[in-house]
C-alpha positions in Angstrom: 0.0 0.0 0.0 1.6 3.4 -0.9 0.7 4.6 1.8 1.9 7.7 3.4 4.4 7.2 0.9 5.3 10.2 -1.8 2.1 9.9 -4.5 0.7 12.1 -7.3 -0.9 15.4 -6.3 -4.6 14.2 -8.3 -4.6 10.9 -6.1 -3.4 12.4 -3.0 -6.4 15.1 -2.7 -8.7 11.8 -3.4 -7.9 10.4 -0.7 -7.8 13.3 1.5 -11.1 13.8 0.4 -12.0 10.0 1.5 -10.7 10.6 5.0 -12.1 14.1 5.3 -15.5 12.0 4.4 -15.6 9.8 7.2 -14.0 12.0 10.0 -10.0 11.2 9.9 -7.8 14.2 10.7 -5.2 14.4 8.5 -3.2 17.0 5.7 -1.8 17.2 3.1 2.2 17.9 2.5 4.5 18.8 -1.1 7.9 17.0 -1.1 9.9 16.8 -3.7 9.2 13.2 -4.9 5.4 13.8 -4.6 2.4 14.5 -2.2 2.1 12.6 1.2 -0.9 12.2 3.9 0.0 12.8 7.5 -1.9 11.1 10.1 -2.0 10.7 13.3 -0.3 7.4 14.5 -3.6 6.2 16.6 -5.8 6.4 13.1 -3.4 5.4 10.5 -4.9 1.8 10.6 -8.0 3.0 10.2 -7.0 5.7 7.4 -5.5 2.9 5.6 -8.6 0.6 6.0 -10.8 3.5 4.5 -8.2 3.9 1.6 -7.8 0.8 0.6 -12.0 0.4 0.6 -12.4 3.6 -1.5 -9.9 2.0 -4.5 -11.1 -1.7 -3.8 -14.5 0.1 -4.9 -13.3 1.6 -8.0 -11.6 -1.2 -9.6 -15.1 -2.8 -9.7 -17.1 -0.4 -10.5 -13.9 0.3 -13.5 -14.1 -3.4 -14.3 -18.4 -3.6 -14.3 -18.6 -5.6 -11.5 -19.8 -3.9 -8.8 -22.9 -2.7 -10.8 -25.8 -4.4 -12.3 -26.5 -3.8 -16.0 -29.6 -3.3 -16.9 -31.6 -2.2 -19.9 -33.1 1.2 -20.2 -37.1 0.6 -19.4 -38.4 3.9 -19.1 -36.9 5.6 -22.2 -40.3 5.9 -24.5 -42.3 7.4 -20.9 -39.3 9.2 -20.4 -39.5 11.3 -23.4 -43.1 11.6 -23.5 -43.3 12.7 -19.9 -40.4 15.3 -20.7 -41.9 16.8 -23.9 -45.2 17.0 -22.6 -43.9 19.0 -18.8 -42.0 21.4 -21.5 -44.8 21.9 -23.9 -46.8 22.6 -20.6 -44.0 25.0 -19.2 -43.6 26.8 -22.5 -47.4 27.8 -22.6 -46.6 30.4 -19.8 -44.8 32.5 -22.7 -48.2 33.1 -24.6 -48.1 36.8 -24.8 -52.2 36.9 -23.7 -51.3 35.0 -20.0 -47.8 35.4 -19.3 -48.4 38.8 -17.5 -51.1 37.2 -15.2 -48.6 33.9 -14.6 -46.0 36.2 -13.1 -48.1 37.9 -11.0 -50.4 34.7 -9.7 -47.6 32.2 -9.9 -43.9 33.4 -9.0 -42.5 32.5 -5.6 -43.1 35.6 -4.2 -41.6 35.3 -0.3 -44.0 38.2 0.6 -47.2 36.4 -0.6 -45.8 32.7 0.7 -45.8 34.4 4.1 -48.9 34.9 3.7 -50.4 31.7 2.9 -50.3 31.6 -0.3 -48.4 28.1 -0.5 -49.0 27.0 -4.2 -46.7 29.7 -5.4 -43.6 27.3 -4.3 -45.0 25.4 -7.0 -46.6 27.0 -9.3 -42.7 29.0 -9.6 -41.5 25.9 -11.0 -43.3 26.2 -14.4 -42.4 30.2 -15.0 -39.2 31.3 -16.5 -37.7 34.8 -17.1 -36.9 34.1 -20.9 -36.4 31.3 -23.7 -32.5 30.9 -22.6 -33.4 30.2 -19.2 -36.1 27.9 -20.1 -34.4 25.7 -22.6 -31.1 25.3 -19.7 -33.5 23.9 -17.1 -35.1 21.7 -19.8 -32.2 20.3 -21.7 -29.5 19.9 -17.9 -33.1 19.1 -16.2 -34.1 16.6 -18.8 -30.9 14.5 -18.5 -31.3 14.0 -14.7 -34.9 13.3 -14.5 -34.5 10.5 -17.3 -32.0 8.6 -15.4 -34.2 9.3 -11.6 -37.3 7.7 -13.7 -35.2 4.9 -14.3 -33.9 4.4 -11.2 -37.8 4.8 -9.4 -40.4 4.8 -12.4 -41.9 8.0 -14.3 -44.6 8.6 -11.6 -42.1 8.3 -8.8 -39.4 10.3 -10.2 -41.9 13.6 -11.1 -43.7 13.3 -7.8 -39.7 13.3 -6.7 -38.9 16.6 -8.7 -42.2 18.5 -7.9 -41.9 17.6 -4.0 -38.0 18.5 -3.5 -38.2 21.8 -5.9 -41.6 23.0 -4.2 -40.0 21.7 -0.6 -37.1 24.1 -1.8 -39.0 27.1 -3.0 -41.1 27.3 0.3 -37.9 26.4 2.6 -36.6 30.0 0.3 -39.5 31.6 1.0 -39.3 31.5 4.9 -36.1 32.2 4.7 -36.1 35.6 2.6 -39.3 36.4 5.3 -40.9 40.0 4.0 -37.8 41.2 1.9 -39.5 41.3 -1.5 -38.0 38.3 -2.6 -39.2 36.6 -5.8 -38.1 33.3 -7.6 -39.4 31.5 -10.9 -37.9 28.6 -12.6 -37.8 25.2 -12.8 -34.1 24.9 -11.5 -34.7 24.1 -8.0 -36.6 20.9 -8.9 -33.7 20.3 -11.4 -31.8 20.3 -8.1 -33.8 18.5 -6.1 -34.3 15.4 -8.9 -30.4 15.9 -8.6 -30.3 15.6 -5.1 -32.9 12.8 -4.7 -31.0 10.8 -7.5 -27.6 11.1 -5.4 -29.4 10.3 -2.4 -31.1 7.2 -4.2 -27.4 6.0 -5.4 -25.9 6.7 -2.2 -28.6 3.9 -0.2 -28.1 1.6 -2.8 -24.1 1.3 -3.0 -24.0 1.2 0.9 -21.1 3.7 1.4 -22.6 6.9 2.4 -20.3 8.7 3.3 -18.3 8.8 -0.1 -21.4 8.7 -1.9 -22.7 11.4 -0.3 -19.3 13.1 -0.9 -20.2 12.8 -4.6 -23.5 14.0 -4.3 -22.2 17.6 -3.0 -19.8 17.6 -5.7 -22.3 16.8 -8.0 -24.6 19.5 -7.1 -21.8 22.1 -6.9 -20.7 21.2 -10.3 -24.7 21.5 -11.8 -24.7 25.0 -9.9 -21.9 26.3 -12.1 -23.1 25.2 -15.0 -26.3 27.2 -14.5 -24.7 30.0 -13.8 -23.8 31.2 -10.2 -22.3 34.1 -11.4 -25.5 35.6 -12.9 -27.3 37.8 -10.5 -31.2 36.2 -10.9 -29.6 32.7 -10.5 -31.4 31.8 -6.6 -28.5 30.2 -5.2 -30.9 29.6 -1.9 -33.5 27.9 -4.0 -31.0 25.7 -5.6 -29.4 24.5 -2.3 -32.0 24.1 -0.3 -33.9 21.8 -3.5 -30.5 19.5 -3.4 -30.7 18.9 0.1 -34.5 18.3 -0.4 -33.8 16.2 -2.7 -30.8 14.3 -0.6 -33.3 13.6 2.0 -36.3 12.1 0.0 -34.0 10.2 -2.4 -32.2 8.2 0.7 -36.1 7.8 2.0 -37.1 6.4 -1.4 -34.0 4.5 -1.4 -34.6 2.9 1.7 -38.4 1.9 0.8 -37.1 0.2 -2.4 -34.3 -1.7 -0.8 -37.0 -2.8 2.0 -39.4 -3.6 -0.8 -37.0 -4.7 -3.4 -39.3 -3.2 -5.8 -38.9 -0.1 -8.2 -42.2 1.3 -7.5 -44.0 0.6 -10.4 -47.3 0.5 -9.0 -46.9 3.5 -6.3 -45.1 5.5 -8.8 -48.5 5.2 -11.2 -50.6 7.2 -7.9 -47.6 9.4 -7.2 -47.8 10.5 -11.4 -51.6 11.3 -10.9 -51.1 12.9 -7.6 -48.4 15.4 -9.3 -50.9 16.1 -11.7 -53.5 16.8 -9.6 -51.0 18.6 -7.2 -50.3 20.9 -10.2 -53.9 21.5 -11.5 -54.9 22.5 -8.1 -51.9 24.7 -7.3 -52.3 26.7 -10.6 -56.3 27.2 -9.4 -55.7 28.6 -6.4 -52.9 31.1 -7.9 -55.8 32.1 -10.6 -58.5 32.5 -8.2 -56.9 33.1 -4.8 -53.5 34.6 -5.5 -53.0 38.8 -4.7 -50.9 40.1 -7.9 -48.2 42.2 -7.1 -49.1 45.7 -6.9 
């Protein structure tokens, strides 16, 4: 084991994450026939143990046998499901409604307050413009496909819609009466993220690094949207991935009780989003106070 031995600098801050993961003190030192870890003598057993673990898991997964292949199921419901949610988003751009959308339906933190609860999800189908539409559609798209096939279509909609509505209400409290508002799909983007590391995480049994993964994941999504741009809601975002953390290890942990892959729940969790939705975007028609 090359271990506290002189390694490359890439491999080195692997494994300092690994440690960091599970609790080990430990840093990092340049000499000049490479990087080593210093540990303190009572855990270098155990930082070895941990190490050794962490590759032992990627040679299998490198050489396919530590995962399960398995053919794609939900493709054709996949697609449908993902044309039909964007055809239905991109209706909020008619020039004749999307004035009274905004004003009923964007995650206003003043009007949340309030009571008015459906915003947090009626926010998810409004966008600012085209750009920011087609982003959350086409990054958004990708994750949700591979969630459906990990739960089923119903599940892994009912998934998205709970974690980005959990997120845009969690934002809401937290912003109070400052005259925050929010629109986008992107925090259920994040949170179908979140609940599909959180899914992955249960099901490989090492949560720590998993979990690990999972942050990184969701930091890497959040530059790609753009955390530079001043209307991105970095708030929104996090609070939908750790949303989405949490429900995903919960649904992870009902299918590895069940061993199922919730076919049949995941057909009443689809009809319950869509009658989640259809009542929401009632009540911000009929109940909802517009901005003045």
């Amino acid at each position: 084991m090359p271990f506290p031995r002189p390694t490359g600098r890439e491999k080195a801050f692997t494994w300092s994450l690994v440690l960091t993961a599970v609790g080990i003190p430990h840093q990092l030192e340049q000499q000049e026939e490479g990087w080593i870890i210093l540990v303190p003598k009572a855990w270098r057993e155990e930082a070895i143990r941990q190490i050794r673990l962490f590759e032992d898991e990627n040679r299998k997964s490198a050489s396919g046998q530590a995962h399960e292949h398995r053919p794609i199921r939900y493709a054709r419901e996949s697609i449908w499901s993902i044309l039909m949610v964007s055809a239905a988003m991109s209706l909020t751009f008619r020039y004749e409604i999307r004035e009274k959308a905004l004003a009923t339906g964007a995650a206003s933190s003043d009007r949340i307050m309030d009571g008015e609860w459906w915003r947090a999800i009626t926010a998810l189908w409004l966008h600012a413009d085209p750009s920011h539409f087609l982003s959350n559609m086409v990054i958004g798209g990708f994750i949700i496909f591979w969630l459906i096939e990990e739960t089923s279509p119903g599940a892994g909609w009912f998934l998205a819609l709970l974690t980005g509505a959990v997120g845009n209400y969690v934002n809401a409290l937290i912003h109070g009466y400052d005259g925050h508002i929010s629109i986008g799909a992107s925090t259920a983007v994040f949170g179908a993220l979140g609940s599909l590391c959180g899914l992955r995480a249960v099901k490989r049994k090492n949560l720590p690094t998993e979990m690990l993964r999972a942050v990184g994941a969701g930091l890497a999504l959040l530059a790609m949207l753009g955390s530079g741009k001043e209307r991105v809601d970095l708030g929104a975002h996090l609070f939908g991935f750790v949303a989405g953390l949490g429900a995903g290890s919960v649904t992870g942990f009902i299918m590895k009780s069940t061993k199922a892959r919730l076919p049949y729940t995941g057909r009443f969790l689809g009809i319950l989003s869509y009658f989640v939705v259809t009542a929401a975007w009632i009540l911000a028609v009929f109940k909802s106070k517009p901005f003045p």
